[in-house]
Each structure stands twice: as structure tokens, then as C-alpha cells.
C-alpha positions in Angstrom: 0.0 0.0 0.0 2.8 2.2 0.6 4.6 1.7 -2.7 1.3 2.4 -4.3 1.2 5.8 -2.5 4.6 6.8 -3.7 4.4 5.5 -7.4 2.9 8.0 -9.7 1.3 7.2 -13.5 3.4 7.9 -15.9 3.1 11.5 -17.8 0.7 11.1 -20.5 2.2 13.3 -23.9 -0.4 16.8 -24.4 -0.6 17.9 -27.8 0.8 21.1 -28.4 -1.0 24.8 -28.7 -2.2 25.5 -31.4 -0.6 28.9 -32.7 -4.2 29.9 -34.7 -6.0 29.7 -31.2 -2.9 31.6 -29.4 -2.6 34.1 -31.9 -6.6 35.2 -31.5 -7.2 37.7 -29.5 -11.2 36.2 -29.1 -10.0 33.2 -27.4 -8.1 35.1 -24.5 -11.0 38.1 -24.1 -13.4 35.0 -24.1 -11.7 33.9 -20.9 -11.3 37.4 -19.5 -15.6 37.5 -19.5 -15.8 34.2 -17.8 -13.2 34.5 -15.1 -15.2 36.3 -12.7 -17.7 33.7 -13.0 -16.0 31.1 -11.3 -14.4 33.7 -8.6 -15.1 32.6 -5.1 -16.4 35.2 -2.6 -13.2 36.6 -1.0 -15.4 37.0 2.3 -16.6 34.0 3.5 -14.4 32.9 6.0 -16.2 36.0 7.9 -19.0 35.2 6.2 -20.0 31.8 5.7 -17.7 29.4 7.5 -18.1 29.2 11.5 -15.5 26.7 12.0 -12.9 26.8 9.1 -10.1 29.3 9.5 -7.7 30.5 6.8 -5.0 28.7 8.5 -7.1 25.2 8.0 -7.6 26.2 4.2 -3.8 26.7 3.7 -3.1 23.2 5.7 -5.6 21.9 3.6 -4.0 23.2 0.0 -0.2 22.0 1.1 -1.3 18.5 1.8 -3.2 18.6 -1.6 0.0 19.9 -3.5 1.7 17.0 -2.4 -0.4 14.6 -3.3 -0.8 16.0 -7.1 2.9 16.1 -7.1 3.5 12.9 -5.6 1.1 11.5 -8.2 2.8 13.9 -11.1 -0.7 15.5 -11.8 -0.7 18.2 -14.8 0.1 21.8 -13.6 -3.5 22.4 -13.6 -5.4 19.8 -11.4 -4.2 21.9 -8.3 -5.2 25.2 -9.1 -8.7 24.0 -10.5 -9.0 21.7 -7.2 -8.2 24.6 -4.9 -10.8 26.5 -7.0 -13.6 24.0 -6.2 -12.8 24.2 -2.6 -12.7 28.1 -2.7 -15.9 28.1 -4.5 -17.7 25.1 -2.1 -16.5 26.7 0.9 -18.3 30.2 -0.2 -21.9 28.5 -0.4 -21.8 26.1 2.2 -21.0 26.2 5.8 -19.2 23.0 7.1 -17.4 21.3 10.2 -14.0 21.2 10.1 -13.7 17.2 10.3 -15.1 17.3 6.7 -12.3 19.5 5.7 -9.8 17.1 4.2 -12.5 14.8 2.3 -13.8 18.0 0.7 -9.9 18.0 -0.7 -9.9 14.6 -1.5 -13.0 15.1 -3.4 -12.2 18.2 -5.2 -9.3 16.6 -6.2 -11.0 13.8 -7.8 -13.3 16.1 -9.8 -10.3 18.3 -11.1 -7.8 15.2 -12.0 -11.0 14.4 -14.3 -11.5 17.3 -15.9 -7.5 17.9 -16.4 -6.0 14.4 -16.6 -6.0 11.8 -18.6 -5.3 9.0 -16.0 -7.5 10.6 -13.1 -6.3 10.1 -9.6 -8.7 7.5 -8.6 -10.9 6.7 -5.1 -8.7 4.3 -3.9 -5.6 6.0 -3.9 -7.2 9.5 -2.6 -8.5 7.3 0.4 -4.6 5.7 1.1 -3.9 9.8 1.2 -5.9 10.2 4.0 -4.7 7.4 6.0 -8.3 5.6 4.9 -9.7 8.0 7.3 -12.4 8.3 4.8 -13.9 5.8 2.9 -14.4 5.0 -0.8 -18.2 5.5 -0.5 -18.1 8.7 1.4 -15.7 10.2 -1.4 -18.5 9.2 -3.9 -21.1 10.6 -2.1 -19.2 13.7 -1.4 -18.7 13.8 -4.8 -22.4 14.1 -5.6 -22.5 16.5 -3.2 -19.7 19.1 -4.2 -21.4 18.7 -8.1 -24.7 19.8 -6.8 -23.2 22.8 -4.9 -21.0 23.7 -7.7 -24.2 23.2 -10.0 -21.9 20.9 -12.5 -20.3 23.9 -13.4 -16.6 22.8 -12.6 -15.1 24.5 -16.3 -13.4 26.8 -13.9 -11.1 29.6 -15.4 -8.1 29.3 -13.8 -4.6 31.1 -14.1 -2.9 28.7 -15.7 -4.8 28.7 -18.8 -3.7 32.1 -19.5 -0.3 31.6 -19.6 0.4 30.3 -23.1 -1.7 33.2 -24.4 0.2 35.9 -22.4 3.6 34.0 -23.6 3.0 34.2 -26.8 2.5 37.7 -27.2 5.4 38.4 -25.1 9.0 39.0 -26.9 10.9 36.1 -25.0 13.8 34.1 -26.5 12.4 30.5 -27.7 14.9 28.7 -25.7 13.3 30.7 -22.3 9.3 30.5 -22.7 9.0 27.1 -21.3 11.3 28.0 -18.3 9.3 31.3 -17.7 6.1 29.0 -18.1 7.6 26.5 -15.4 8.4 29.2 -13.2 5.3 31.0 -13.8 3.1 27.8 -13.0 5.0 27.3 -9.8 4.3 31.4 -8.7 0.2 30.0 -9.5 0.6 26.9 -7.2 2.4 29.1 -4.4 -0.6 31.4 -4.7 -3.5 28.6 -4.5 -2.5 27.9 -1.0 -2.9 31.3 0.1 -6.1 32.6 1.3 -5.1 36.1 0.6 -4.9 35.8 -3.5 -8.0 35.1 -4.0 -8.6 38.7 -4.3 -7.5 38.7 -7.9 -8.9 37.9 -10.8 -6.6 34.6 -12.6 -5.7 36.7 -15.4 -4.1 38.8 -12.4 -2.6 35.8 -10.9 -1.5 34.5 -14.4 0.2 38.1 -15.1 2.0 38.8 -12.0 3.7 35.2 -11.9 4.8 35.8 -15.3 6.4 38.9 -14.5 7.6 37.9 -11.1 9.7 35.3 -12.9 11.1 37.2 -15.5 12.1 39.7 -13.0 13.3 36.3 -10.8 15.5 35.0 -14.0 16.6 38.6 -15.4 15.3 38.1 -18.6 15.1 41.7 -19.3 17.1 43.6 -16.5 16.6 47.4 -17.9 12.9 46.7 -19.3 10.8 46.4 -16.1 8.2 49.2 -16.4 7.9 48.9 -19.8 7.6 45.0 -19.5 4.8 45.1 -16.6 2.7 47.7 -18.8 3.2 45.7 -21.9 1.8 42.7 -19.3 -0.8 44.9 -18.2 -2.0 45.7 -21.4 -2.5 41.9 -22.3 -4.9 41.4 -19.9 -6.0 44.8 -19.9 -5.0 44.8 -16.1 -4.8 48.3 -14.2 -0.9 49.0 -13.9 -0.8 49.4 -10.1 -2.8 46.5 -9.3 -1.0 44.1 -11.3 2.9 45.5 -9.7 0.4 45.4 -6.2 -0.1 41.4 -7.0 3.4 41.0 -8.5 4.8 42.1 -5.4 2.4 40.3 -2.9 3.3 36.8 -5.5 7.1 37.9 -5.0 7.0 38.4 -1.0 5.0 35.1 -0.5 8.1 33.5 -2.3 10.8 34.6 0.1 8.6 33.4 3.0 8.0 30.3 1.5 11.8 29.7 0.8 12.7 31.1 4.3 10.4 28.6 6.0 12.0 25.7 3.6 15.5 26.8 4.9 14.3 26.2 8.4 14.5 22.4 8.4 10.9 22.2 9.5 9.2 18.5 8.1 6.2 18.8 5.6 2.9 18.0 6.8 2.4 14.2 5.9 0.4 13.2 3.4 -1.6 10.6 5.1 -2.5 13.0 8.2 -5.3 15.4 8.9 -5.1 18.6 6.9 -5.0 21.0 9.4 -3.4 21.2 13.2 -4.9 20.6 16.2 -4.3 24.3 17.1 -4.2 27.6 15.9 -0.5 27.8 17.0 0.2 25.4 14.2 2.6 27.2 12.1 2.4 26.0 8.7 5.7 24.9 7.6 5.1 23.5 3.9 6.4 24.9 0.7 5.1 24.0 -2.9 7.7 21.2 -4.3 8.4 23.3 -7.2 9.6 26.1 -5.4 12.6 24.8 -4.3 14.0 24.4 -7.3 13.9 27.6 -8.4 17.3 29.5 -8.0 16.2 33.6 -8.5 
């Protein structure tokens, strides 16, 4: 059972983007008009919950980042599964003992829509420690659909990357390691309450200019680079260096805390601490491996 925790599928090959679709201006405005659709209300923690805290909901996403990199899920099944949960948790007021199978089950519904080899029940359950069972993930499942109103096409940063990166004037060689970088900036936001304040495109915008600042791309371009950024999106100017910042900051706390030779959070434990006190000590995988 343990080896079949630690053993991911293998990475099944994506067809590439299509340059006519990334090269229409329709396709990005089209996802522009949608985004705010699928926006979770930035309130309801003060709102809604009674129970859940931020600090649960950021225990919560760093157990689920390790389990979709553990399973060597696509860049977007996190993202889209801390969407659901944003989205569920904004509607529905629930205990906290339900907080890690509301993961589990978002998780499920995102490796679905985003995978071709989904995660599947059994090996969400061995996440948990088989602290839930397989039939209260499938009944959860119906549940989270209903609430969600089957409407889980979520609009998520990561899908606006290629069409920001392609109307950017970066070297061939450096779009996919701006892309890499860029996706790992989007993680590092999902488990943080705070960023759910901006719209993706925001989120999408801001991580690509946080690493192109991060690599020095283009060392004497920076305010013309974040307007030409902003003017992609059609993003106001001070909200998007606001965001880049706040995306930039989180990443020095995030490798400060790594340096600290503090353990991650287990996979197969519960999701948040016993306590407030808990200090949350995980870091997304992929930022590690970025040397800015």
C-alpha cells in the first residue's frame, strides 16, 4: 500500500498549442468574460464558515499539493481543485472534520477534468490514512457537483499563460522556463487565502512577470515589461505590480520557511493542526527548485 502511495502514472504526452487559437485575440477576451464567474467570494471565511479558519484552508492546499505532485498530476489539477474548494466553501457552511475529504473530493473532480489517467478513489483514500472511505468520497462527490451546479469548467490562471507568452518577446529557448516558473508562482498562490482577491488573469500576469524579473530576462525593461503585461490582460498598472509584489514576497517566505529544516505535513495525516499555533511549515515542491 505504501509503494502504491509513492508511485505515480506515468506523464501522458499533451498535444501542443495550437498557434491559430494563441494568436486570437477572441479566445483570451473570451476567458477574460468568464473569469469572474467562477471567482469565489473573498469574504466567506467572515461570512459563511463558522469553523474553518484560513490557517485550516492553507493546511488543507499544502497536503493537496503533495499529493498531485506525488502523483505527477498536470500543472493544472491543483489550481482547478483549490478553486472548487474556494468556490464550495463560499456557499456552504461545514465542520471542520469534513475539511480534508472536501480535498480529497475536489481533487477527484479536477484530476478528471485535467488528466487523462485521473487520480482514482482508492488512492485519494490511502492519502488520508483511509480516514475516509471510498463511498463517502463518492457521495461527497455528488455533493460538491450539486453545490458547484456541475459547473466545474473553472477559469483558472494557468490557462492564460500560453496566451500571455505568446504575445510576449521572449527568446524560444526561455518560454517554457518562464512557463515552469510561472506555474510554480500560480501553485504558491493557491494555498494562500489572501490571493483570492484577484482575478486569474491577475494571478497568471503577476507570476509571469515575477519570474522574468526572478531569472533577469530583461534587466533594464521592467516598467515597460509590466505595462506591456498589463496591457494583455488589460489589467490596471498598479494592481497588477500590487499582486506582482504580494506573488514575490510570498516567495521569500516560502523559501525562508524551507531553509528552516521544518518537516512537511504528511500526506496521510489530517489537513489541518490541532491548534491555531500550528505554524504551517510547507512549501510547494516546485519552489525549491527555483534558484532567483
Amino acid at each position: 500500500m505504501e509503494l502504491l502511495c509513492a508511485e505515480g502514472p506515468p506523464r501522458v504526452p499533451r498535444a501542443g498549442q495550437d498557434p491559430q487559437l494563441l494568436g486570437d485575440r477572441r479566445v483570451l477576451q473570451n476567458l477574460l468574460n468568464q473569469e469572474e464567474r467562477y471567482t469565489p467570494r473573498v469574504s466567506y471565511f467572515q461570512c459563511v464558515q463558522k469553523e474553518i479558519k484560513p490557517y485550516m484552508r492553507k493546511m488543507l492546499a499544502f497536503w493537496m499539493l503533495e499529493v498531485c505532485e506525488e502523483q505527477k498530476c498536470e500543472e493544472e489539477v491543483f489550481p482547478l481543485a483549490m478553486n472548487y474548494v474556494d468556490r464550495y466553501l463560499s456557499s456552504v457552511q461545514m465542520r471542520k472534520s469534513h475539511l480534508q475529504l472536501l480535498g480529497a473530493v475536489c481533487m477527484l473532480l479536477a484530476s478528471k477534468l485535467r488528466e487523462t489517467m485521473p487520480l482514482t478513489v482508492e488512492k485519494l483514500c490511502i492519502y488520508t490514512d483511509n480516514s475516509i472511505t471510498a463511498q463517502q468520497l463518492l457521495d461527497w462527490e455528488v455533493l460538491v457537483l450539486q453545490k458547484l451546479k456541475w459547473d466545474l469548467v473553472s477559469v483558472i490562471a494557468n490557462d492564460f499563460l500560453p496566451h500571455i507568452l505568446h504575445q510576449l518577446p521572449l527568446p524560444k529557448d526561455k518560454v517554457e522556463l518562464v512557463k515552469k516558473h510561472a506555474q510554480t508562482f500560480i501553485a504558491l498562490c493557491a494555498t494562500d487565502y489572501t490571493f483570492t482577491m484577484y482575478p486569474p488573469s491577475m494571478i497568471a500576469t503577476g507570476s509571469i512577470g515575477a519570474a522574468i524579473h526572478g531569472l533577469s530576462l530583461f534587466p533594464h525593461a521592467g516598467e515597460a515589461l509590466t505595462e506591456l503585461l498589463a496591457s494583455i490582460t488589460g489589467t490596471e498598472l498598479d494592481c497588477l505590480k500590487a499582486c506582482q509584489e504580494q506573488i514575490e514576497a510570498a516567495l521569500a517566505e516560502s523559501l525562508k520557511q524551507g531553509s528552516r529544516s521544518q518537516e512537511y505535513p504528511s500526506t496521510k495525516t489530517s489537513a489541518y493542526p490541532a491548534s491555531e499555533d500550528g505554524n504551517v511549515t510547507s512549501t510547494p515542491t516546485d519552489v525549491t527548485d527555483i534558484n532567483l
